[in-house]
BANUNU-329598 format. One record per atom (N, C-alpha, C, O): atom name; x, y, z. Coordinates in Angstrom, 2 decimals. Atoms other than C-alpha are relative to their C-alpha. Layout:
BEGIN
('CA', (X, Y, Z))
...
***
This chain:
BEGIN
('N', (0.61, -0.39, -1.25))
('CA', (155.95, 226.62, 37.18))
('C', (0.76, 1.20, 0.55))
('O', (1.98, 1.02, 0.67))
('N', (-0.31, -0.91, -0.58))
('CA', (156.66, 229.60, 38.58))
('C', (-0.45, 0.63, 1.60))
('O', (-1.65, 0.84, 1.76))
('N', (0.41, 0.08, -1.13))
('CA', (156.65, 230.42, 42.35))
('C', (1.07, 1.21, 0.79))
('O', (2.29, 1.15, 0.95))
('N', (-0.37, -1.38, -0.72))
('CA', (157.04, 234.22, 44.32))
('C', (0.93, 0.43, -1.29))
('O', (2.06, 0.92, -1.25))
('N', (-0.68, -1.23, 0.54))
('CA', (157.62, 235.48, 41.03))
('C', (0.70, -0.56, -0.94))
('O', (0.39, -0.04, -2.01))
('N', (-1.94, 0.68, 0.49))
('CA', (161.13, 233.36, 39.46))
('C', (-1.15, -1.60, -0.59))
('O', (-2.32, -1.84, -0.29))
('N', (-0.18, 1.48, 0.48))
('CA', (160.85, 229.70, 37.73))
('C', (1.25, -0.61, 0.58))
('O', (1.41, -1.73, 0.11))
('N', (-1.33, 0.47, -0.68))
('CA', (164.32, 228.95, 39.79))
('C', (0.27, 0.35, 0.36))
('O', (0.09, 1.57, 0.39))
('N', (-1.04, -0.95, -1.54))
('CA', (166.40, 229.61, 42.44))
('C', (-0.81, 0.15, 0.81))
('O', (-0.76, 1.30, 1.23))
('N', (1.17, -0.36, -0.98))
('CA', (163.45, 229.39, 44.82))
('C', (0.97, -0.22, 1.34))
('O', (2.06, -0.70, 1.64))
('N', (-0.08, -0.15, -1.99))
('CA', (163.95, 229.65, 48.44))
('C', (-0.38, -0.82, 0.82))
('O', (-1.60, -0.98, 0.69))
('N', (0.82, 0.79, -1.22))
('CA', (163.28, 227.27, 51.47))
('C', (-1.31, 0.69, -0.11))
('O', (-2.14, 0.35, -0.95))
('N', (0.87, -1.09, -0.76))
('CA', (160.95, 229.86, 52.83))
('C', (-1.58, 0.16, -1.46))
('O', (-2.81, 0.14, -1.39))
('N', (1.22, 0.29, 0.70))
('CA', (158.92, 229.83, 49.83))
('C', (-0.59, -0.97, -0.88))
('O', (-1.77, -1.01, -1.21))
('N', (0.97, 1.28, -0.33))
('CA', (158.33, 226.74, 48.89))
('C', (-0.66, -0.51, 0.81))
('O', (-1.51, -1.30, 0.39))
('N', (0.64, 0.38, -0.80))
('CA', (157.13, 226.09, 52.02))
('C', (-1.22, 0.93, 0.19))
('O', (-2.25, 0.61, 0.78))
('N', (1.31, -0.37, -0.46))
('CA', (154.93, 229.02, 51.86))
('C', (-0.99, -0.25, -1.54))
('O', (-2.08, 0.25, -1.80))
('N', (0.96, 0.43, 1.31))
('CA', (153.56, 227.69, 48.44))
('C', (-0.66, -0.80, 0.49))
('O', (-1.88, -0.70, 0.57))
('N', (0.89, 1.31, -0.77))
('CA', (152.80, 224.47, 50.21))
('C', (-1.22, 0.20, 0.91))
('O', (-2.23, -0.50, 0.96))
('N', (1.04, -0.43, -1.28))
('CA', (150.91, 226.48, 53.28))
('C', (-1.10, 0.13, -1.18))
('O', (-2.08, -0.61, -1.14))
('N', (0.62, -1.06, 1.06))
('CA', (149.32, 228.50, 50.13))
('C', (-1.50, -1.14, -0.33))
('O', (-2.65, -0.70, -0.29))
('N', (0.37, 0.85, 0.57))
('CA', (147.73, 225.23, 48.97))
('C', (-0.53, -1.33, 0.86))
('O', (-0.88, -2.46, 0.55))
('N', (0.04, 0.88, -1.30))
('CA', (147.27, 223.65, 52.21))
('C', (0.57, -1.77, -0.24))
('O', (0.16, -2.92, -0.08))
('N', (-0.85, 1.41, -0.24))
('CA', (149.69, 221.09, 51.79))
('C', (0.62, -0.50, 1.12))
('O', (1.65, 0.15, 1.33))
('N', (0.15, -0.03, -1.44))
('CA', (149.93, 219.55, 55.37))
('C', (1.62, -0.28, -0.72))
('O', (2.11, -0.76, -1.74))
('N', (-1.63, 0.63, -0.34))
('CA', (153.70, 219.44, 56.61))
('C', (0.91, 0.44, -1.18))
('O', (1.50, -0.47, -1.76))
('N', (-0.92, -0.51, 1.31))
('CA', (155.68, 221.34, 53.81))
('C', (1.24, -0.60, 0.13))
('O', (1.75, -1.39, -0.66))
('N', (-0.81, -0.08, -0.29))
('CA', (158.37, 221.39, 55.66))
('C', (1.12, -1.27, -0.01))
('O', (2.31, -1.45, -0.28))
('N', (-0.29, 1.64, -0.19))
('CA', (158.84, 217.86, 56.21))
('C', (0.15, -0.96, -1.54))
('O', (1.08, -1.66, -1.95))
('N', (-0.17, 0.48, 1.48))
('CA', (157.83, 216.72, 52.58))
('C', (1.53, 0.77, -0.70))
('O', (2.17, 0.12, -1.53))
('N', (-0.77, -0.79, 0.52))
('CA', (160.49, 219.31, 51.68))
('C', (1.41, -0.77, 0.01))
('O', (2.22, -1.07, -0.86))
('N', (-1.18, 0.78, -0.88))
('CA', (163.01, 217.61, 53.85))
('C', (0.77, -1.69, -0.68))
('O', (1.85, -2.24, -0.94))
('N', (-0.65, 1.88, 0.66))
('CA', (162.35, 213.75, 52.49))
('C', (0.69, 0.13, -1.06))
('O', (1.82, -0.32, -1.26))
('N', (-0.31, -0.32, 1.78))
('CA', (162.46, 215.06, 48.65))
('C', (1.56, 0.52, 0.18))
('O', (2.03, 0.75, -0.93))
('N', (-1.41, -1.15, 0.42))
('CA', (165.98, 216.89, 49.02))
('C', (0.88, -1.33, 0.83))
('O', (1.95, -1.69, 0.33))
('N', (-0.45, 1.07, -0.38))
('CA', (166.82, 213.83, 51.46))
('C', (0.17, -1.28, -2.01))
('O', (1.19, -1.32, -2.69))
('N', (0.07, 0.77, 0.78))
('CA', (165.88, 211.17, 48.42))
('C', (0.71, 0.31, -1.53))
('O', (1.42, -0.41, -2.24))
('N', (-1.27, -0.13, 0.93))
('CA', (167.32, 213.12, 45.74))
('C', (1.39, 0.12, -0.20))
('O', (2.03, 0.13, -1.25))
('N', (-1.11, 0.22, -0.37))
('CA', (170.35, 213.14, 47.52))
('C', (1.14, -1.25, -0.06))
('O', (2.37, -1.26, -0.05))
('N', (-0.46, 1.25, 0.06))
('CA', (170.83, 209.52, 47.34))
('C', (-0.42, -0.36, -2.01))
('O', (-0.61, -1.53, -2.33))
('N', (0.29, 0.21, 1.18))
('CA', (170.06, 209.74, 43.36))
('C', (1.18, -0.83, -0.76))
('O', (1.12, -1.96, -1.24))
('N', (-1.40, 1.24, 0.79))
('CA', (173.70, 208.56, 41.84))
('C', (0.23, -1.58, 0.54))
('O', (0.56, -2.59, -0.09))
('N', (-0.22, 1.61, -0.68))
('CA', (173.80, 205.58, 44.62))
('C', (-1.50, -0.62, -0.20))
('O', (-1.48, -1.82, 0.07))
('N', (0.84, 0.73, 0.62))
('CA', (170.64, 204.53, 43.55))
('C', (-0.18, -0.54, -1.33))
('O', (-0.62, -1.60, -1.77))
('N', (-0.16, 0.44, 1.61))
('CA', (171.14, 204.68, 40.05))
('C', (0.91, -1.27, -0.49))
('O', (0.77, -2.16, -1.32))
('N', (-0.90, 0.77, 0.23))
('CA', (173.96, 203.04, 40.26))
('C', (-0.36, -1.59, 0.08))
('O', (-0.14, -2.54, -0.67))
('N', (0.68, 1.82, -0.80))
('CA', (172.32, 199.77, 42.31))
('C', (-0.78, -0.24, -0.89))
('O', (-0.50, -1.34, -1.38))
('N', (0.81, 0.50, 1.44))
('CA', (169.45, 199.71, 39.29))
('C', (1.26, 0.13, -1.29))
('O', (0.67, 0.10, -2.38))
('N', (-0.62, 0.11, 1.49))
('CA', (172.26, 199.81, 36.40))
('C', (0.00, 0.92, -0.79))
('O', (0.52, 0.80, -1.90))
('N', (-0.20, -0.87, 0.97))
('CA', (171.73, 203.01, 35.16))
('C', (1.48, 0.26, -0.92))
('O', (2.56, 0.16, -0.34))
('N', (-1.67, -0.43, 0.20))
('CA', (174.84, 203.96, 32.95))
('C', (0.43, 1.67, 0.30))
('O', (-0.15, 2.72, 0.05))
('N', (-0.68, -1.41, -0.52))
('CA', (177.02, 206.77, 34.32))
('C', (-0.10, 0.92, -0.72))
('O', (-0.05, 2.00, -0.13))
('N', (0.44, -1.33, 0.45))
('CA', (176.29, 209.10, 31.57))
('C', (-1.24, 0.39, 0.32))
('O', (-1.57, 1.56, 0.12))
('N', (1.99, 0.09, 0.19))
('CA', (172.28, 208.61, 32.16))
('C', (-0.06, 0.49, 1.12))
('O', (-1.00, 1.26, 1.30))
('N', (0.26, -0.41, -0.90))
('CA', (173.07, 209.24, 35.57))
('C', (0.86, 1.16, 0.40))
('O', (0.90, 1.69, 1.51))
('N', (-0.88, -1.52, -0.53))
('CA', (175.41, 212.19, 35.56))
('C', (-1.13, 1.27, -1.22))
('O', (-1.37, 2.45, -0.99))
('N', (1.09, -1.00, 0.66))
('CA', (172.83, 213.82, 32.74))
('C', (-1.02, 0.68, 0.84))
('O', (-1.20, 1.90, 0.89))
('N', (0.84, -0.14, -0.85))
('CA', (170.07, 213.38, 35.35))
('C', (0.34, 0.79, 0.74))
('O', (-0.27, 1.86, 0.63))
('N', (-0.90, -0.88, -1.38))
('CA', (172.05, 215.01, 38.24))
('C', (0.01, 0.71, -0.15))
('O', (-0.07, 1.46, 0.82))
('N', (-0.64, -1.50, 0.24))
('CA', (172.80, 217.81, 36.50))
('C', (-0.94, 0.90, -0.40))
('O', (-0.82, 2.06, -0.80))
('N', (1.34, -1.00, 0.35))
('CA', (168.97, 218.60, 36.02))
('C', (-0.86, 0.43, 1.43))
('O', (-1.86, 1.12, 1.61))
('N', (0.30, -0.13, -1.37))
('CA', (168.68, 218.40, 39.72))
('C', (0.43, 1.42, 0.67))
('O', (1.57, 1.83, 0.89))
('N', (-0.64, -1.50, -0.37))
('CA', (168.41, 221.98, 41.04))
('C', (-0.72, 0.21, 1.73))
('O', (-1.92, 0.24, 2.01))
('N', (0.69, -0.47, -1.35))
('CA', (167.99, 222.75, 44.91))
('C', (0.15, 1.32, 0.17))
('O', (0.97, 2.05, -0.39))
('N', (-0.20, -1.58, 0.09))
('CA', (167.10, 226.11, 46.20))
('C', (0.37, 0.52, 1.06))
('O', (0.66, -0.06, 2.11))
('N', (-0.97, -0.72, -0.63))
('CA', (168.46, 228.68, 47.63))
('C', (-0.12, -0.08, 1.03))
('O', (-1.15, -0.69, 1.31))
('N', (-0.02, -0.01, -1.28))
('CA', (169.16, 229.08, 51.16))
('C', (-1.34, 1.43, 0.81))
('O', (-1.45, 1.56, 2.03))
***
């Protein structure tokens, strides 16, 4: 997927204007939970049993964007 151009390193600012783009109500907010929930990804993993390599592999495919 590619978005304003790049496949990574996207921007607040334009993901949210992909979302407008597409009339996805509330970008901003969906934006917010998702970066909230993947935040809590290792302490979740952990509480289901994942094993620590499965969950440090995962993590490390987790990319937030730029400011």
């Amino acid at each position: 997927m590619t978005i304003a151009g790049h496949a990574d390193e996207f921007t607040r600012k334009e993901l949210i204007e992909f979302g407008k783009k597409f009339d996805i109500k509330n970008p901003e907010i969906i934006l917010e939970q998702t970066i909230e929930v993947f935040s809590k990804w290792s302490a979740l993993a952990q509480q289901w049993g994942v094993q620590a390599e499965d969950c440090a592999r995962v993590a490390a495919k987790h990319r937030l964007f730029n400011s």
